[in-house]
C-alpha positions as CSV (number, residue, x, y, z in Angstrom):
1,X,5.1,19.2,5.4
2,X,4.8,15.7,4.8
3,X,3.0,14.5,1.4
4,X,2.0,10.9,0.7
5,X,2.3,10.1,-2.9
6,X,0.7,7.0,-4.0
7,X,1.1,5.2,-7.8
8,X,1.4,2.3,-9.3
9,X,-2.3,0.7,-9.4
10,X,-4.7,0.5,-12.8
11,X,-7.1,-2.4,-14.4
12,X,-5.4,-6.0,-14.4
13,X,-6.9,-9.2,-15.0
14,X,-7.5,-11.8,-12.3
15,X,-4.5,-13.3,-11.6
16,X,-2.5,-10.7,-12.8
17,X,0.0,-8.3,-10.8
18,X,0.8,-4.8,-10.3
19,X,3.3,-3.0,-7.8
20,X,2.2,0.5,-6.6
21,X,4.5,3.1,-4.8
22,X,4.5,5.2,-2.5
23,X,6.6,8.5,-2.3
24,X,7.2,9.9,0.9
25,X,8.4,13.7,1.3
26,X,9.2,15.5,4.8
27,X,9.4,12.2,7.3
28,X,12.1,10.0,6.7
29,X,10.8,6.7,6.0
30,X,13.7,5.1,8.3
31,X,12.9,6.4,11.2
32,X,8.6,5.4,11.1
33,X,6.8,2.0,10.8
34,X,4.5,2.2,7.2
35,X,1.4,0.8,5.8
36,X,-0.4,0.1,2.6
37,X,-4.3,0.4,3.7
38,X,-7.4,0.3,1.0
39,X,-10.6,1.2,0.6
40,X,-13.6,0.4,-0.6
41,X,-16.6,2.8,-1.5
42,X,-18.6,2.6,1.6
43,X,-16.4,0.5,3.4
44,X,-13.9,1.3,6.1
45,X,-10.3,2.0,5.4
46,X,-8.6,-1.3,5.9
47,X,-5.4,-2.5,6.8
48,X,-3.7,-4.5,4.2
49,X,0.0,-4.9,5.2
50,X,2.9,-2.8,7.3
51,X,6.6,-2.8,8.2
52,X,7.7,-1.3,11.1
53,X,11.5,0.4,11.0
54,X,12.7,-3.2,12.3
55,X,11.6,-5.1,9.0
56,X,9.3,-6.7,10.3
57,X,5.9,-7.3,8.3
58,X,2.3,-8.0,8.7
59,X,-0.3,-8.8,6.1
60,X,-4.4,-9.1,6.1
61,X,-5.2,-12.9,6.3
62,X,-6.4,-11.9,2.5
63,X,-3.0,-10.9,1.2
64,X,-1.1,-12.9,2.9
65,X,1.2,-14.6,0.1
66,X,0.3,-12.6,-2.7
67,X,1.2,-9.0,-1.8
68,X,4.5,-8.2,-0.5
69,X,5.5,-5.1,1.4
70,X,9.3,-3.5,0.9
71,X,10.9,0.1,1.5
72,X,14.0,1.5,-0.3
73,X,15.4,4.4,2.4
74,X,17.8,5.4,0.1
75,X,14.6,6.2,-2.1
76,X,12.5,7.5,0.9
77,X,10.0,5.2,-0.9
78,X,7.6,2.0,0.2
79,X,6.2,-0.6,-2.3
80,X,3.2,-2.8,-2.4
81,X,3.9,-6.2,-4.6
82,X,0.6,-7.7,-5.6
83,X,0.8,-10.9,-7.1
84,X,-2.3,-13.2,-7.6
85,X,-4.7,-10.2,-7.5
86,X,-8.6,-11.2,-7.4
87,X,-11.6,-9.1,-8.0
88,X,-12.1,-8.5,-4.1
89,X,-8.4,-6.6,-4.3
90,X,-10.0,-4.0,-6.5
91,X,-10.3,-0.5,-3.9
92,X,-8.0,2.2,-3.4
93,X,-5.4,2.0,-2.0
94,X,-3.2,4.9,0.0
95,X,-0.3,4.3,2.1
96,X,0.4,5.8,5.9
97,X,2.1,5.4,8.9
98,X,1.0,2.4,10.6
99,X,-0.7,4.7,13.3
100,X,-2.9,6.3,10.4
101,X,-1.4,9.8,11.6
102,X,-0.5,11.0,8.4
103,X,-3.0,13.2,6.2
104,X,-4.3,10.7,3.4
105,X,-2.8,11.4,-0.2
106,X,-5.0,10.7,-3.3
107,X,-4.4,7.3,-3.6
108,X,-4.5,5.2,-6.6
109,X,-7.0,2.9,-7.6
110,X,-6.5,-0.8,-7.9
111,X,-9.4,-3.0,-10.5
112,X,-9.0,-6.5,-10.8
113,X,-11.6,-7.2,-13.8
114,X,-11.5,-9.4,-16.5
């Protein structure tokens, strides 16, 4: 069965940075293009950036320079480098496969507050 394992996120200033994890158990991450998506009570889940099994990467227009998405294979693990963060970063934030096929893990909450 494939589990989702999200970590990493907490309360940081604006400005500030935090880099959340994901753990990935029964899909091997080498093989799948990932995604780091967030949400916001009452908002949709939202795209925020992806990698498909190429390398290649795309970011929201919001992110894009501040967060930085990476994989370690030999870790079966993905990683979500937020640099810069702002208030409107604060959500939760889950990873999945780009596709959204995956069933959600927990999460793990992201507040940008000062």
């Amino acid at each position: 069965q494939v589990q989702l394992v999200e970590s990493g996120g907490g309360l940081v200033q604006p400005g500030g940075s935090l880099r959340l994890s994901c753990a990935v158990s029964g899909i091997t991450l080498t093989f799948v293009s990932m995604a780091w998506f967030r949400q916001i009570p009452g908002k949709e889940r939202e795209l925020v950036a992806g990698m498909t099994t190429t390398g290649h990467t795309t970011y929201a227009d919001s992110v894009k320079g501040r967060f930085t998405i990476s994989r370690d294979n030999t870790k079966n693990s993905m990683y979500l480098q937020m640099n810069s963060l702002k208030p409107s970063d604060t959500a939760v934030y889950y990873c999945n496969l780009i596709t959204q096929r995956l069933n959600w893990g927990q999460g793990t909450q992201v507040t940008v507050s000062s």
